[in-house]
PQR file with spaces between the fields and no chain letter, atoms N, CA, C, O and H, PARSE charges and radii, in Angstrom:
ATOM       1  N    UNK     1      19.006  -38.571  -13.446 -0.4000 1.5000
ATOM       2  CA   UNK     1      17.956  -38.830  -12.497 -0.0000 2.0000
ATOM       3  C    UNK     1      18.566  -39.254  -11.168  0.5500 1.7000
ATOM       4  O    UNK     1      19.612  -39.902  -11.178 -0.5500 1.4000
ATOM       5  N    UNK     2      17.975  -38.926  -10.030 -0.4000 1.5000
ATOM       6  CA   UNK     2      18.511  -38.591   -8.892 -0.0000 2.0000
ATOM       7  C    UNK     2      17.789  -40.131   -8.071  0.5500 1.7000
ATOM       8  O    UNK     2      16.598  -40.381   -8.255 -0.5500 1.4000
ATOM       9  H    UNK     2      17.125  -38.399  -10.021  0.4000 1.0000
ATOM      10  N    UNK     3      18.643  -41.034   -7.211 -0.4000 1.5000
ATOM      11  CA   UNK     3      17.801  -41.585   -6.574 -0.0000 2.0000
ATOM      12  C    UNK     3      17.341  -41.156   -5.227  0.5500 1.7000
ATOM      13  O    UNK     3      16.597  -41.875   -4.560 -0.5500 1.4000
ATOM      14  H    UNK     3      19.610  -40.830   -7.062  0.4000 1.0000
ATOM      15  N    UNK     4      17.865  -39.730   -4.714 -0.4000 1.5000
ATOM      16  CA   UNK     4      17.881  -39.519   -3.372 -0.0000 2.0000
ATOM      17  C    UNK     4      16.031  -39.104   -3.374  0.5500 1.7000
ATOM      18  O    UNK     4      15.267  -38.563   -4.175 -0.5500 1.4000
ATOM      19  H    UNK     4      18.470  -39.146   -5.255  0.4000 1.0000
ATOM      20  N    UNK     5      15.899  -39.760   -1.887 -0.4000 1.5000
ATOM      21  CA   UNK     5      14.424  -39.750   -1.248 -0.0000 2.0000
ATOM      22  C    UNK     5      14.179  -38.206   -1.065  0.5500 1.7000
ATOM      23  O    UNK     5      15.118  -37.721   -0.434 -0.5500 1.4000
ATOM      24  H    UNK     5      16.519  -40.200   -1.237  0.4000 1.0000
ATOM      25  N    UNK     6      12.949  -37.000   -1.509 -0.4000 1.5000
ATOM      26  CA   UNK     6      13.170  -36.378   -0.906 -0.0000 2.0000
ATOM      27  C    UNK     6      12.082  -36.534    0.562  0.5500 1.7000
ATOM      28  O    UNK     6      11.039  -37.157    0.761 -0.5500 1.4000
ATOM      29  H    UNK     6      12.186  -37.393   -2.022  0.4000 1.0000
ATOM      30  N    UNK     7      13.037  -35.522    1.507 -0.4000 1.5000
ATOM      31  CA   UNK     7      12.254  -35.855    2.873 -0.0000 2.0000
ATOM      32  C    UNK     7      11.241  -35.124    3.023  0.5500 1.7000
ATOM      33  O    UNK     7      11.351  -33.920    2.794 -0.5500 1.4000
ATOM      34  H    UNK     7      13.884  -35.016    1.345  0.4000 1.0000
ATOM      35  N    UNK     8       9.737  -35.793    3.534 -0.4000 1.5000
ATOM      36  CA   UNK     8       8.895  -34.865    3.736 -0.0000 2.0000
ATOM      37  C    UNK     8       8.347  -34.741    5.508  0.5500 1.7000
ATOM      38  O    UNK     8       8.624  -35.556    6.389 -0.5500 1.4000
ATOM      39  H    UNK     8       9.648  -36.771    3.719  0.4000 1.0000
ATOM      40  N    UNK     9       7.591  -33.595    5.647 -0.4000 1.5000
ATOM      41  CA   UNK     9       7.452  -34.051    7.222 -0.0000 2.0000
ATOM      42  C    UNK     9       5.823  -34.818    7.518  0.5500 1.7000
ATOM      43  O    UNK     9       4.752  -34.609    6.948 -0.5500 1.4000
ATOM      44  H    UNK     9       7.366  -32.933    4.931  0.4000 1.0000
ATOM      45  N    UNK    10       6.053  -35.436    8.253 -0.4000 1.5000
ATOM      46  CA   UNK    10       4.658  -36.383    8.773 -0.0000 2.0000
ATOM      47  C    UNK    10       3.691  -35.667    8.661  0.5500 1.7000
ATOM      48  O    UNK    10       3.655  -34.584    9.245 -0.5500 1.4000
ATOM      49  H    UNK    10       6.923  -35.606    8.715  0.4000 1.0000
ATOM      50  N    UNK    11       2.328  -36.257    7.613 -0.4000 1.5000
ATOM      51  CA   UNK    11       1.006  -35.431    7.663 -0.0000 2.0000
ATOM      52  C    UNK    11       0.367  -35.813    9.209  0.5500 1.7000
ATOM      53  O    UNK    11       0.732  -36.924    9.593 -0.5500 1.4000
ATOM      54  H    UNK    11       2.357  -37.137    7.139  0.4000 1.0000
ATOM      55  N    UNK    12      -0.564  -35.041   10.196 -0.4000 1.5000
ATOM      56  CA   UNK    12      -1.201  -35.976   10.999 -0.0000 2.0000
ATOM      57  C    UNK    12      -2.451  -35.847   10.253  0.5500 1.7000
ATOM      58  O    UNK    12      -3.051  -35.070    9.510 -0.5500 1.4000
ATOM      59  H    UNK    12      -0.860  -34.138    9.884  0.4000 1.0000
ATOM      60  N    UNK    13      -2.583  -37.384   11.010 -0.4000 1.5000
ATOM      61  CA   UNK    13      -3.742  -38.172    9.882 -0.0000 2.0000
ATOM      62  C    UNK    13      -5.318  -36.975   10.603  0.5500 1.7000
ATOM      63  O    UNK    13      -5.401  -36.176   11.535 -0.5500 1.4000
ATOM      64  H    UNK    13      -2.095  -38.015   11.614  0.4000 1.0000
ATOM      65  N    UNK    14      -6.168  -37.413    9.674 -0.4000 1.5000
ATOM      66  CA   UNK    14      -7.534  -36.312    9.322 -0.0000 2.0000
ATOM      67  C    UNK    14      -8.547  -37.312   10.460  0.5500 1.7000
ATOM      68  O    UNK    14      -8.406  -38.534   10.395 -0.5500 1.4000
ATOM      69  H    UNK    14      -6.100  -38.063    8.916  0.4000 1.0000
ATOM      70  N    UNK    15      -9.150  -36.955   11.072 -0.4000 1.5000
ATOM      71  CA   UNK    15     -10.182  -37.576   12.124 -0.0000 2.0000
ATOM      72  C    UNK    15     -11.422  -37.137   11.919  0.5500 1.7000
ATOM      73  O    UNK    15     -11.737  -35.948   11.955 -0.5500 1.4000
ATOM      74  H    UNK    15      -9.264  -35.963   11.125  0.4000 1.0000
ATOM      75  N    UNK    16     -12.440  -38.391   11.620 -0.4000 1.5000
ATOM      76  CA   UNK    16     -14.489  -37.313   11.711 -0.0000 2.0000
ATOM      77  C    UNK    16     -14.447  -37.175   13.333  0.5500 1.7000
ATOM      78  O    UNK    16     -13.720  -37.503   14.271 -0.5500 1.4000
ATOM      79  H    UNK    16     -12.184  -39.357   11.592  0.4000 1.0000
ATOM      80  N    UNK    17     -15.548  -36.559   13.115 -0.4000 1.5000
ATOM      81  CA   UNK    17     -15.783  -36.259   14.190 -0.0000 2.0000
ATOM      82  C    UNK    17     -16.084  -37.230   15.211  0.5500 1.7000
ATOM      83  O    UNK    17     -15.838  -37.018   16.398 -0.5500 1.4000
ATOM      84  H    UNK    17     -16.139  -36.293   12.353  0.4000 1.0000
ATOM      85  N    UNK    18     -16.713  -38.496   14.696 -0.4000 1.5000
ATOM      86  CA   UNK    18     -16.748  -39.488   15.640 -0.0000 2.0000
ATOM      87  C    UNK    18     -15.690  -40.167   16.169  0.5500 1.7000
ATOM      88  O    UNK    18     -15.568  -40.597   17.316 -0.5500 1.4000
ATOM      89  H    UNK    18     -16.913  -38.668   13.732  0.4000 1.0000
ATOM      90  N    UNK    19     -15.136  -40.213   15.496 -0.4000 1.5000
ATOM      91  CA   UNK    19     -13.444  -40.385   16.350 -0.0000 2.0000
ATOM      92  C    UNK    19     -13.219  -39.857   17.222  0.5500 1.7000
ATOM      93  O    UNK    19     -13.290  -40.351   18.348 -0.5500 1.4000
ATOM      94  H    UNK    19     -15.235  -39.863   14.564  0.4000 1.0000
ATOM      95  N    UNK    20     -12.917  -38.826   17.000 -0.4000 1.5000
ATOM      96  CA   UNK    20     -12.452  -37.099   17.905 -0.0000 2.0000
ATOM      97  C    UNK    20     -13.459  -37.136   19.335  0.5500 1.7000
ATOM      98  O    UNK    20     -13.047  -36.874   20.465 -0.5500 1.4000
ATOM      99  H    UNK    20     -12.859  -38.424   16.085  0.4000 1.0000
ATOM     100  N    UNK    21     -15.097  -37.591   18.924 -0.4000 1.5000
ATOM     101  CA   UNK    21     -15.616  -37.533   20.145 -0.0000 2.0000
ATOM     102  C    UNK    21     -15.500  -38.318   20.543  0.5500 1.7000
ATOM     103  O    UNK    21     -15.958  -38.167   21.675 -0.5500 1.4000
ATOM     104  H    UNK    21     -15.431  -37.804   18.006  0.4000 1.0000
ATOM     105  N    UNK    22     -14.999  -39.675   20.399 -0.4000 1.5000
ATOM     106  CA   UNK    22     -14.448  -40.761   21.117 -0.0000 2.0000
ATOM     107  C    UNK    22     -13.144  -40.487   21.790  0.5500 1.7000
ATOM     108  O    UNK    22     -13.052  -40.941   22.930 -0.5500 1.4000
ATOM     109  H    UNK    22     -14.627  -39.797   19.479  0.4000 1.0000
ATOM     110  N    UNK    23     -11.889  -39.689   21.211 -0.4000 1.5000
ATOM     111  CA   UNK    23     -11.039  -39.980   22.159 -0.0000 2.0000
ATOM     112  C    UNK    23     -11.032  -38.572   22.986  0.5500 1.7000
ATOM     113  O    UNK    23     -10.457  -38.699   24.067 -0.5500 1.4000
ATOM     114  H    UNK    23     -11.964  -39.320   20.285  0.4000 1.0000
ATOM     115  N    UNK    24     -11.374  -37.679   22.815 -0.4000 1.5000
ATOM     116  CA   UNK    24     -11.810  -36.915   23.837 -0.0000 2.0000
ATOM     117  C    UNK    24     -12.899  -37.203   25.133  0.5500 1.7000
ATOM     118  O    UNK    24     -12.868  -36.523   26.158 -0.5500 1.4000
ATOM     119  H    UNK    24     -11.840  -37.576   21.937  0.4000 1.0000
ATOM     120  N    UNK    25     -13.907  -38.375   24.901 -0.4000 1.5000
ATOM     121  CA   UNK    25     -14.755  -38.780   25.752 -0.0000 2.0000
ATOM     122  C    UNK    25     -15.798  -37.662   26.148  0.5500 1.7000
ATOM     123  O    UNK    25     -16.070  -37.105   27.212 -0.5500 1.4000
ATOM     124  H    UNK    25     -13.932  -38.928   24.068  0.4000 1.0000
ATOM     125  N    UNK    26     -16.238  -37.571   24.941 -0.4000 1.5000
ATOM     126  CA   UNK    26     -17.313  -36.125   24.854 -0.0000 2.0000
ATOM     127  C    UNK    26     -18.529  -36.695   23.438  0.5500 1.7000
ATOM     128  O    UNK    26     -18.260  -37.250   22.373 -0.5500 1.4000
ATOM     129  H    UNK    26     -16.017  -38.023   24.077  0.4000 1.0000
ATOM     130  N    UNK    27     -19.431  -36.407   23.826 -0.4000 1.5000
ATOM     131  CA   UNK    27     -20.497  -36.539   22.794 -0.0000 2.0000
ATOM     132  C    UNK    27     -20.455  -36.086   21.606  0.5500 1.7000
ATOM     133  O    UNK    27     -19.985  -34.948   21.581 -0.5500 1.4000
ATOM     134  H    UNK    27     -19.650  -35.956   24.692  0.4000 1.0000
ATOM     135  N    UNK    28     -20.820  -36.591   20.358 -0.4000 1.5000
ATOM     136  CA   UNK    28     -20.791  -35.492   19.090 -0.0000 2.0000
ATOM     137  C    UNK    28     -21.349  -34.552   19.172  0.5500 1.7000
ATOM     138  O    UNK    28     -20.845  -33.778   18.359 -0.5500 1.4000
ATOM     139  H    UNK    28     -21.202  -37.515   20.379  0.4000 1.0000
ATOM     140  N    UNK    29     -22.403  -33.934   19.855 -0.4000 1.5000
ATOM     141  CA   UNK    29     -23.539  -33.034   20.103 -0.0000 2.0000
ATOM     142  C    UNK    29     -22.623  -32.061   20.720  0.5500 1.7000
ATOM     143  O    UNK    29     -22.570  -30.934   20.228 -0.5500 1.4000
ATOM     144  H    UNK    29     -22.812  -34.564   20.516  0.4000 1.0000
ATOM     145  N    UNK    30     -21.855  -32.375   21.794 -0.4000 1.5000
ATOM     146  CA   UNK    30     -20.817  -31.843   22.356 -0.0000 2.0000
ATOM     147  C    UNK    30     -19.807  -30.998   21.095  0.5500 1.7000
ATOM     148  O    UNK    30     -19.894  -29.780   20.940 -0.5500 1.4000
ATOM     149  H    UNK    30     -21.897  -33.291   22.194  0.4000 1.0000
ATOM     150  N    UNK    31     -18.861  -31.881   20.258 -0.4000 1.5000
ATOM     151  CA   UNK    31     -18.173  -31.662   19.276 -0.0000 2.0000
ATOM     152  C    UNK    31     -19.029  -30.855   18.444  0.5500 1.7000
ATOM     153  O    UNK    31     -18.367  -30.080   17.754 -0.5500 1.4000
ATOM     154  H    UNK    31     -18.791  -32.871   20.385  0.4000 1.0000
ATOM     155  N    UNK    32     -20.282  -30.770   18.272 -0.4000 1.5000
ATOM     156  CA   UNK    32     -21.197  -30.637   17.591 -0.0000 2.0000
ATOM     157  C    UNK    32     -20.676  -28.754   18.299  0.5500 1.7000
ATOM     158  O    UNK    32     -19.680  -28.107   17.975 -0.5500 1.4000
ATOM     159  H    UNK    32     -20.820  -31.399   18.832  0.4000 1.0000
ATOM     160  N    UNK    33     -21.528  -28.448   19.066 -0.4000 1.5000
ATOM     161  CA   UNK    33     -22.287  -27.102   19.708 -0.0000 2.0000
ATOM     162  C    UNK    33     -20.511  -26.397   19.796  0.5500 1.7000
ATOM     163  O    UNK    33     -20.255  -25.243   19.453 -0.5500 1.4000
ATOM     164  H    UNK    33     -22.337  -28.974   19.329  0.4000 1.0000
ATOM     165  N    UNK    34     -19.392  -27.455   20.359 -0.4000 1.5000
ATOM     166  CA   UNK    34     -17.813  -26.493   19.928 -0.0000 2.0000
ATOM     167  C    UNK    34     -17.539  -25.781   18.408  0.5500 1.7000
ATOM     168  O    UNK    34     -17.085  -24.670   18.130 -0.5500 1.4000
ATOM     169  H    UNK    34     -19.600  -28.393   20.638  0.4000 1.0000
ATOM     170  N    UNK    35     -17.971  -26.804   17.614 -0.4000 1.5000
ATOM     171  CA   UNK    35     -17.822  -25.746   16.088 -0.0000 2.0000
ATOM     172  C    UNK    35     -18.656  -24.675   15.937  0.5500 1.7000
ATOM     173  O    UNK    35     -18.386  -23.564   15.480 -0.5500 1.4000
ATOM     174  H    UNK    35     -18.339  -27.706   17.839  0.4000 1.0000
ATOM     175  N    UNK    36     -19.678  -25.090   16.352 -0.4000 1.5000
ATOM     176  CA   UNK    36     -20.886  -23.784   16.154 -0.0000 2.0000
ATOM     177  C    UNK    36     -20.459  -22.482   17.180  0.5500 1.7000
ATOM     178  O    UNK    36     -20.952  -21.354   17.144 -0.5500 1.4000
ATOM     179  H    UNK    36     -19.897  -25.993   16.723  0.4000 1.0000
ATOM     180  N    UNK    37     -19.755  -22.811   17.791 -0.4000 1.5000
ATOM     181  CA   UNK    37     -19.631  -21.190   19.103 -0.0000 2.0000
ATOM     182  C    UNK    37     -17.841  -21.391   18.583  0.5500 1.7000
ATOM     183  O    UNK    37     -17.115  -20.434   18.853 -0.5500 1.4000
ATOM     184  H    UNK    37     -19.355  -23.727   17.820  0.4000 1.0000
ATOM     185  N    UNK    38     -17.321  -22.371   18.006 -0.4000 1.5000
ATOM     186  CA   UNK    38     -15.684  -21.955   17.422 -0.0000 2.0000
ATOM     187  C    UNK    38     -14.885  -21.881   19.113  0.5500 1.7000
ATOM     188  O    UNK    38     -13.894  -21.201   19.380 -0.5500 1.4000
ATOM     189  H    UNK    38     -17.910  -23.148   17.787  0.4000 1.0000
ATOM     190  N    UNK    39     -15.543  -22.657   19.948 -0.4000 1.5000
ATOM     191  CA   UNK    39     -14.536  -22.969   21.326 -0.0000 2.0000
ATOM     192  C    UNK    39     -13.856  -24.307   21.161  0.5500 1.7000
ATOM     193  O    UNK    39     -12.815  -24.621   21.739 -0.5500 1.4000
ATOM     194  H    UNK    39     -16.348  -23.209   19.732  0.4000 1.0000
ATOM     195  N    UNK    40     -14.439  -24.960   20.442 -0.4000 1.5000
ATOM     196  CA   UNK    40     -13.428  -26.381   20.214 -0.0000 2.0000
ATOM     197  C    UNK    40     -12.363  -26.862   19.687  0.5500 1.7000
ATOM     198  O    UNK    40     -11.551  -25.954   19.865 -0.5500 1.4000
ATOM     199  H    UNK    40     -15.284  -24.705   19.973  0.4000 1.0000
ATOM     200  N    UNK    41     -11.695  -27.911   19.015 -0.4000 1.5000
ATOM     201  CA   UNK    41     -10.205  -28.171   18.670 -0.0000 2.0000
ATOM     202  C    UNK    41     -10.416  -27.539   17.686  0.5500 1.7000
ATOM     203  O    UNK    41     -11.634  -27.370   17.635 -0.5500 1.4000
ATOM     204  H    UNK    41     -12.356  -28.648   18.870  0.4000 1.0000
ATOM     205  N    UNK    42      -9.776  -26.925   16.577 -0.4000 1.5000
ATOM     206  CA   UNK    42      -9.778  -26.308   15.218 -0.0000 2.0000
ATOM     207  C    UNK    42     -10.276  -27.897   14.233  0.5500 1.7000
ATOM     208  O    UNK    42     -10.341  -29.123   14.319 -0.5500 1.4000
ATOM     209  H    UNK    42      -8.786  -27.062   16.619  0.4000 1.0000
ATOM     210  N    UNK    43     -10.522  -26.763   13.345 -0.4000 1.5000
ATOM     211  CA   UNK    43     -10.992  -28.338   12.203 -0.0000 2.0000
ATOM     212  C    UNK    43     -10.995  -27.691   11.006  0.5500 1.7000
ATOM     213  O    UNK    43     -10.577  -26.540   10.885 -0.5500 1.4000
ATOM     214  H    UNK    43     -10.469  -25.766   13.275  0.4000 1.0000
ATOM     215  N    UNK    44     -11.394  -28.281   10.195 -0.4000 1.5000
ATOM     216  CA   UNK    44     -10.992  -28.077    8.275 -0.0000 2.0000
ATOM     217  C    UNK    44     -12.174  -28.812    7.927  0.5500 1.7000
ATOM     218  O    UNK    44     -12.526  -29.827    8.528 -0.5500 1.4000
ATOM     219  H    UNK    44     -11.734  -29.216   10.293  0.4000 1.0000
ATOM     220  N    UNK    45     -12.761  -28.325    6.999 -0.4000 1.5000
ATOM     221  CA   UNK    45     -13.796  -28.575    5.937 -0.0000 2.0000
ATOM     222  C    UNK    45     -13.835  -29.435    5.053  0.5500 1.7000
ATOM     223  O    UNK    45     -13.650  -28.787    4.022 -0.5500 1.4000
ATOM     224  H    UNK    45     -12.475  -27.501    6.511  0.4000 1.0000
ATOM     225  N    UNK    46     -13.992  -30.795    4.701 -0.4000 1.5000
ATOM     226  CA   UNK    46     -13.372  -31.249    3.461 -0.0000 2.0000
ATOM     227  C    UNK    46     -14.796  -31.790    2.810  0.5500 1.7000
ATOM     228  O    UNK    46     -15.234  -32.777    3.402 -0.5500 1.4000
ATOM     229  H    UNK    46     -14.142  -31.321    5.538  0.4000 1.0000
ATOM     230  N    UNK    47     -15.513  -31.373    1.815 -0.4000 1.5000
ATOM     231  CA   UNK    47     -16.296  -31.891    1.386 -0.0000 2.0000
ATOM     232  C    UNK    47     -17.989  -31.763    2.031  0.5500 1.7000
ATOM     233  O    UNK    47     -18.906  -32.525    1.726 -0.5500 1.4000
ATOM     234  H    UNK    47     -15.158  -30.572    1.333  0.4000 1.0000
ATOM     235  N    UNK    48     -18.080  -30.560    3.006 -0.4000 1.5000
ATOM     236  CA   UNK    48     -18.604  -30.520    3.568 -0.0000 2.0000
ATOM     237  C    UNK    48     -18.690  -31.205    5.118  0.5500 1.7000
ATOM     238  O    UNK    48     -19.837  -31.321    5.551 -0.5500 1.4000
ATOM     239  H    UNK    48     -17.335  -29.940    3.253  0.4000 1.0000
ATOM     240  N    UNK    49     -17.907  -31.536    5.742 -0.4000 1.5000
ATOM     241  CA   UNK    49     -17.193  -32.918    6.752 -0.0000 2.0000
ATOM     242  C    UNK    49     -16.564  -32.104    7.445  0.5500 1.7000
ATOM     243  O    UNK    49     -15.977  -31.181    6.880 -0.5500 1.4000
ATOM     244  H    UNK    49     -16.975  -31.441    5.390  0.4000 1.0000
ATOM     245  N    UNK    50     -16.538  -32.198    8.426 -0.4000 1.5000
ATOM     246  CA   UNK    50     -15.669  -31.633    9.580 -0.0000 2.0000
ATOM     247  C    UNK    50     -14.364  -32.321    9.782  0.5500 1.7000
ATOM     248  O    UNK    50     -14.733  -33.303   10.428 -0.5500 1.4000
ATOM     249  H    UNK    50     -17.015  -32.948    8.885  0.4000 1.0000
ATOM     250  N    UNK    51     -13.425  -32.405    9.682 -0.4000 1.5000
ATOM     251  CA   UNK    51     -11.969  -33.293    9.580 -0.0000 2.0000
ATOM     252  C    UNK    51     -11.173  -32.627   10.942  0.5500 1.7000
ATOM     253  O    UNK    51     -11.396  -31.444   11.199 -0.5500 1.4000
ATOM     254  H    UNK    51     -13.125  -31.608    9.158  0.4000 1.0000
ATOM     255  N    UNK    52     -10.306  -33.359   11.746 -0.4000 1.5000
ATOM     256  CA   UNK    52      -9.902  -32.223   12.824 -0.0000 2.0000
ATOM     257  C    UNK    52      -8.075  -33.256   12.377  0.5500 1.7000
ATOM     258  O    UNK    52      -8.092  -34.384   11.884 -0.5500 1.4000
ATOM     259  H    UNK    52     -10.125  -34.320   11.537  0.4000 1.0000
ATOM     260  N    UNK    53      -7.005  -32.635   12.651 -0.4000 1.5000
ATOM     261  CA   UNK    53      -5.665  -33.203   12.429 -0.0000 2.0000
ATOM     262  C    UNK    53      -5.444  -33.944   13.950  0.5500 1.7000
ATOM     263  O    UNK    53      -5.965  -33.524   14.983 -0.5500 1.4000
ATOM     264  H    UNK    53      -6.992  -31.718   13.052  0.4000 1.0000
ATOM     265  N    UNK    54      -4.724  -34.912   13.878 -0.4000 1.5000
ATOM     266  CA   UNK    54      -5.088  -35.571   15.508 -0.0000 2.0000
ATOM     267  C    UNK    54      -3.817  -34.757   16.163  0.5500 1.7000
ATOM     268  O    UNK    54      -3.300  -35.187   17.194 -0.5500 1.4000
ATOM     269  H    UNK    54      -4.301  -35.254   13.039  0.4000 1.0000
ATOM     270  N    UNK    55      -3.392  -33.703   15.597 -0.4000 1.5000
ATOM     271  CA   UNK    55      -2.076  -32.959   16.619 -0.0000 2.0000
ATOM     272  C    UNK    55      -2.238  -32.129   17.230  0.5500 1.7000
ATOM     273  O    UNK    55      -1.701  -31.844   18.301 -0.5500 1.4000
ATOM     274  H    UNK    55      -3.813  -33.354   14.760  0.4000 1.0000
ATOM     275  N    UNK    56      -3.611  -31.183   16.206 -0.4000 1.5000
ATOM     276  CA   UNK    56      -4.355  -30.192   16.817 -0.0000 2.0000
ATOM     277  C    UNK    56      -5.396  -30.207   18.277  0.5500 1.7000
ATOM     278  O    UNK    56      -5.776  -29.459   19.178 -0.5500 1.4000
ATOM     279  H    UNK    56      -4.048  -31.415   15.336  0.4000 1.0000
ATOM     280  N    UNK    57      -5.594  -32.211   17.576 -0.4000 1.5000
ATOM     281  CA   UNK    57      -6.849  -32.050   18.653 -0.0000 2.0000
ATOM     282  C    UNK    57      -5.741  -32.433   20.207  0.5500 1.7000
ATOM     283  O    UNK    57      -6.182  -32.067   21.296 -0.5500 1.4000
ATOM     284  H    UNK    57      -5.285  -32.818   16.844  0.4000 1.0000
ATOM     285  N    UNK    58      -4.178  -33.254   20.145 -0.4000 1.5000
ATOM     286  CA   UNK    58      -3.590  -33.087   21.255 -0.0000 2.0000
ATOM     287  C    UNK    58      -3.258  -31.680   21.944  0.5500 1.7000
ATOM     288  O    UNK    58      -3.270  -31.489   23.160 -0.5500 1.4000
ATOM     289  H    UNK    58      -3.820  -33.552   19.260  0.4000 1.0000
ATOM     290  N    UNK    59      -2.875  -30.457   20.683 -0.4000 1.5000
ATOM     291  CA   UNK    59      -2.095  -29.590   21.003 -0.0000 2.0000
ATOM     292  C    UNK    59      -3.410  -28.655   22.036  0.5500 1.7000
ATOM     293  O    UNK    59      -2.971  -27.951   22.945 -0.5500 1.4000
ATOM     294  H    UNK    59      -2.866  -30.612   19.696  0.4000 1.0000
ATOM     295  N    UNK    60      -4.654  -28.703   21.862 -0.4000 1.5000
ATOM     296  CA   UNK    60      -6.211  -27.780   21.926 -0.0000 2.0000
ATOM     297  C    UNK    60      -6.098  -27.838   23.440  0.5500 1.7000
ATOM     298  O    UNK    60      -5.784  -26.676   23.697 -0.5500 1.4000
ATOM     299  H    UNK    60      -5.010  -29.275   21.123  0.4000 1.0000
ATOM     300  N    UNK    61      -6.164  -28.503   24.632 -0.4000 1.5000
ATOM     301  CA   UNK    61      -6.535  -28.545   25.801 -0.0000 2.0000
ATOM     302  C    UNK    61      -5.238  -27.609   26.563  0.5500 1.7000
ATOM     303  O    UNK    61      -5.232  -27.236   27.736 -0.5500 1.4000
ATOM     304  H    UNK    61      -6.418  -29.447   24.423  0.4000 1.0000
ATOM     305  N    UNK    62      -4.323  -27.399   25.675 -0.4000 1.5000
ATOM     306  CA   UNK    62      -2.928  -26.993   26.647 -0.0000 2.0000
ATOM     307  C    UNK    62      -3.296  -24.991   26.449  0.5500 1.7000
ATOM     308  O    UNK    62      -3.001  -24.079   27.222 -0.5500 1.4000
ATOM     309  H    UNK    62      -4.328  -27.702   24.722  0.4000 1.0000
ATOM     310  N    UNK    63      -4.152  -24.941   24.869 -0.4000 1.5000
ATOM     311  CA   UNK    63      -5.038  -23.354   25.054 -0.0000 2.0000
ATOM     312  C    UNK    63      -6.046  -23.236   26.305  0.5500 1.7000
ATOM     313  O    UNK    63      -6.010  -22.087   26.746 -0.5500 1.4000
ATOM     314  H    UNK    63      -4.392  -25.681   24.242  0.4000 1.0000
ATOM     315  N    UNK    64      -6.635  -23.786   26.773 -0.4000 1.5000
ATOM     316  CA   UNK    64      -7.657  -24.042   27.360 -0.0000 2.0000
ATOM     317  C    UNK    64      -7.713  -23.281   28.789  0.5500 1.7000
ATOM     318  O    UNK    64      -7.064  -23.704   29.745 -0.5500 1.4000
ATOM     319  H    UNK    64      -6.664  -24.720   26.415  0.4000 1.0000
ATOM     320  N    UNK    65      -8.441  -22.257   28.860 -0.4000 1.5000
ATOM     321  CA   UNK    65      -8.254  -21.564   30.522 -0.0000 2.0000
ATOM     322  C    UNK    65      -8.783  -22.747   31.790  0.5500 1.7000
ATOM     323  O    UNK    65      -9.895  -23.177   31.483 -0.5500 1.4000
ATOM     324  H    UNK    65      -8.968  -21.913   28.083  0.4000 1.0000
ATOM     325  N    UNK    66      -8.415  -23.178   32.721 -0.4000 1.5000
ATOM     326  CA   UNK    66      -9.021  -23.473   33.810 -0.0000 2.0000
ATOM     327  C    UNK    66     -10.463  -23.061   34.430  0.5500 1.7000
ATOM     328  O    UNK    66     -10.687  -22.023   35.054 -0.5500 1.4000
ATOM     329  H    UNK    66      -7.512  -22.828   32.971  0.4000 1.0000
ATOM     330  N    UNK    67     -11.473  -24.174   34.106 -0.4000 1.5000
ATOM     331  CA   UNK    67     -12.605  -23.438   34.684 -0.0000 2.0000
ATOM     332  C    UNK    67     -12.868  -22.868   36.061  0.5500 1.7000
ATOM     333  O    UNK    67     -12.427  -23.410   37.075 -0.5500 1.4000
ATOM     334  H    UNK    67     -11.292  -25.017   33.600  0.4000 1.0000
ATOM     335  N    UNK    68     -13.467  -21.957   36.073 -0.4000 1.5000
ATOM     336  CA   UNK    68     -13.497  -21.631   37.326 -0.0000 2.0000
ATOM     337  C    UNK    68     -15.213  -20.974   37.421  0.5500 1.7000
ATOM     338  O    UNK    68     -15.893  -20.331   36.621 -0.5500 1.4000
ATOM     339  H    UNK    68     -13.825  -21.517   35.249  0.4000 1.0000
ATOM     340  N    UNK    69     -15.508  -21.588   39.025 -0.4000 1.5000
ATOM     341  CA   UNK    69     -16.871  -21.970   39.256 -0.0000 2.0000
ATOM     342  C    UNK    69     -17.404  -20.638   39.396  0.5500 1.7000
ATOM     343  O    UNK    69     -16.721  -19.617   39.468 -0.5500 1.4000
ATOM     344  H    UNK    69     -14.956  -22.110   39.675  0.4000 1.0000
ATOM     345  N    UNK    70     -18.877  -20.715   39.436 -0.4000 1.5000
ATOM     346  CA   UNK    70     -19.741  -19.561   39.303 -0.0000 2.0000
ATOM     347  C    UNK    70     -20.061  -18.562   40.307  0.5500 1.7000
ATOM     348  O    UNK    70     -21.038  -18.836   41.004 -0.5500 1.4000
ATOM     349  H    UNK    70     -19.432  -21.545   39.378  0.4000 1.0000
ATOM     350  N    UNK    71     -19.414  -17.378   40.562 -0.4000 1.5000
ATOM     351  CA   UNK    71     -19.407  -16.158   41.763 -0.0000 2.0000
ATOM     352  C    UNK    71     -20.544  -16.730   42.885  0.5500 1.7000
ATOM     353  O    UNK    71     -21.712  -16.843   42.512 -0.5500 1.4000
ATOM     354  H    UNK    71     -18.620  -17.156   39.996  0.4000 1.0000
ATOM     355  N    UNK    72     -20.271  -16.985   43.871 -0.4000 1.5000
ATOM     356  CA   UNK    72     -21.314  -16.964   44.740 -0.0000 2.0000
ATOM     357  C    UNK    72     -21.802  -15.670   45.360  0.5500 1.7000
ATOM     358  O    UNK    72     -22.750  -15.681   46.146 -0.5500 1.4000
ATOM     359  H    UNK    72     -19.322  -16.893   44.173  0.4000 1.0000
C-alpha cells in the first residue's frame, strides 16, 4: 500500500443562481431570461437546479461581443 497523495485538479465550486446574480450584479429574472435564449454563463442541471462553476461564470464575459448601439 502506497502512501503517495494522488494529485487531483481543483473542482470550481457549483453556484445557484442567486449567487451568480449577485456577483454579476444582475437580477435573477435577468439570469433567469439568459438560460431561456442560452446567451448567458453556461450552467449544468443538477436535480432540476441550475448550478453555474464560478470559472465559467469568470471565463463568460471575455466571449462576449461589445454592444453596439442601435443604427440611427
Amino acid at each position: 500500500m502506497s502512501n503517495a497523495v494522488e494529485a487531483t485538479a481543483p473542482v470550481s465550486p457549483l453556484l445557484d443562481s442567486r449567487e451568480v446574480a449577485s456577483y454579476l450584479k444582475v437580477s435573477e429574472s435577468t439570469l433567469s431570461r439568459w438560460r431561456s435564449a442560452e446567451t448567458g454563463p453556461p450552467f449544468i442541471k443538477l436535480g432540476g437546479i441550475a448550478r453555474y462553476r464560478l470559472e465559467a461564470i469568470d471565463q463568460w464575459p471575455q466571449n462576449l461581443q461589445p454592444h453596439q448601439g442601435a443604427p440611427c
